[in-house]
N, C-alpha and C positions, 0 to 999 in steps of 0.2 A: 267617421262621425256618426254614418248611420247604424254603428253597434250600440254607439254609446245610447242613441234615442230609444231604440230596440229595449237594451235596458232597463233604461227609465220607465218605458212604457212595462213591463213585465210586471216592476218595482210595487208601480201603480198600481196593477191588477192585483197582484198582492194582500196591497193593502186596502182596498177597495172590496174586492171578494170575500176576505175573509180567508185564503187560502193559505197555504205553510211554504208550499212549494209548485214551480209550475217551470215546464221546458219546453225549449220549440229548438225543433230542427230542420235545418236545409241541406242541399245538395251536398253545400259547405261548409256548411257550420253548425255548432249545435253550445244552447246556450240555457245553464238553469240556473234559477234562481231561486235561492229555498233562505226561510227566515234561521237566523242565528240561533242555538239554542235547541230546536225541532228538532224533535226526534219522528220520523216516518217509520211506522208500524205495517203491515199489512194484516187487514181483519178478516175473520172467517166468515165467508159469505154463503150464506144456501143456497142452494140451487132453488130457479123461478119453481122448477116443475120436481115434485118429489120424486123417487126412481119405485116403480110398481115394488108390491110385496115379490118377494123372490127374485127378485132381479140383481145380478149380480153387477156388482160395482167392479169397472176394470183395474186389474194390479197396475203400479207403475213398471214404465217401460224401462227392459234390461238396456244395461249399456253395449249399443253395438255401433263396433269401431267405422261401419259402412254407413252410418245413421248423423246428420247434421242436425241441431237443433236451429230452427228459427226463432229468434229471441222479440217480443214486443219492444218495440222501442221507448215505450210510456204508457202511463197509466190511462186506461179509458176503457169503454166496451167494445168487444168483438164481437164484429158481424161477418157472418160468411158472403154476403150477397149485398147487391148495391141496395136492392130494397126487397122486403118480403114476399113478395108476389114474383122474384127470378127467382133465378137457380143459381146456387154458390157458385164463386170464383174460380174455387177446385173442390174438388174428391180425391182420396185415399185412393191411389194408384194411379192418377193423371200426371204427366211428364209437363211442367213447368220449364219454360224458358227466363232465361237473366230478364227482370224489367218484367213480367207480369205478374198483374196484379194476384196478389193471393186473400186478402181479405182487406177491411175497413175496421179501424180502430175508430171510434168516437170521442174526442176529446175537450172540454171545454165545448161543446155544441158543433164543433169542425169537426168533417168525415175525412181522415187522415187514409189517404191509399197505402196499403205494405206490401210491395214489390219481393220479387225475388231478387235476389242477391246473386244468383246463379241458378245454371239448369239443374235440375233433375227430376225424380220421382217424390211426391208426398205419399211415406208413408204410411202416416199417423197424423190426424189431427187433432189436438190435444186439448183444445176449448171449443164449450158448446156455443152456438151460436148465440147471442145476447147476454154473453157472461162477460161480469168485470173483469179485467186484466192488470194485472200490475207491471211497472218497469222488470223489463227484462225475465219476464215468465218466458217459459216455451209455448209457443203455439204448435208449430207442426216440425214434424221429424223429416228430413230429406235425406235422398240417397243420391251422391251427386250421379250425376250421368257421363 
């Protein structure tokens, strides 16, 4: 019974918000709700900070078969760090254990933790800090351990 509330409460925020679509996930479960009809686009966002003259912009990364993609779970902003005055979660070439934290997605106003999924190396991370995200972008590259 407490899905069915869950639900409804979703339904509500829905329609309430203004919003087309909206999901929440647990340990256990994972539940979205999106209005009949919507189509969800994803738009080209600029970057906060422009990149200097002459600066080159990085190619995307080859496919190598040693390399795991970490996928955002949902749509929100990525933060490296709990707040702007630390120091990120991880860096490009730090060895991650299963269960810790790797960054903060911001969703609906809630700081959502994103765990690792398993050990290994990040080595690439692939959103700048305080950039929108979409479902199931890559964030960062791993090499499992």
């Amino acid at each position: 019974m407490r899905l069915y509330k869950r639900v409804k409460e979703l339904i509500h925020i829905l329609d309430t918000e203004g919003i087309d679509e909206i999901e929440v996930r647990t340990l256990w479960r994972a539940v979205r709700v999106a209005r009949r009809g919507t189509r969800v686009s994803a738009a080209r966002v600029e970057p906060s900070s422009p990149a200097e003259p002459g600066q080159a912009v990085p190619a995307p990364e080859e496919a190598d078969p040693n390399l795991e993609k970490i996928l955002s779970p949902m749509v929100g902003t990525f933060y490296r760090s709990p707040n702007p005055d630390t120091d990120p979660f991880v860096f490009e070439g730090k060895m991650v254990e299963r269960g810790e934290v790797l960054c903060i997605i911001e969703a609906m106003k809630l700081m959502n933790e994103i765990e690792a999924e398993k050990s290994g190396v990040i080595r690439k991370i692939l959103v700048r800090d305080s950039e929108p995200v979409e479902y199931g972008q890559p964030l960062f590259l791993v090499e499992s351990a």
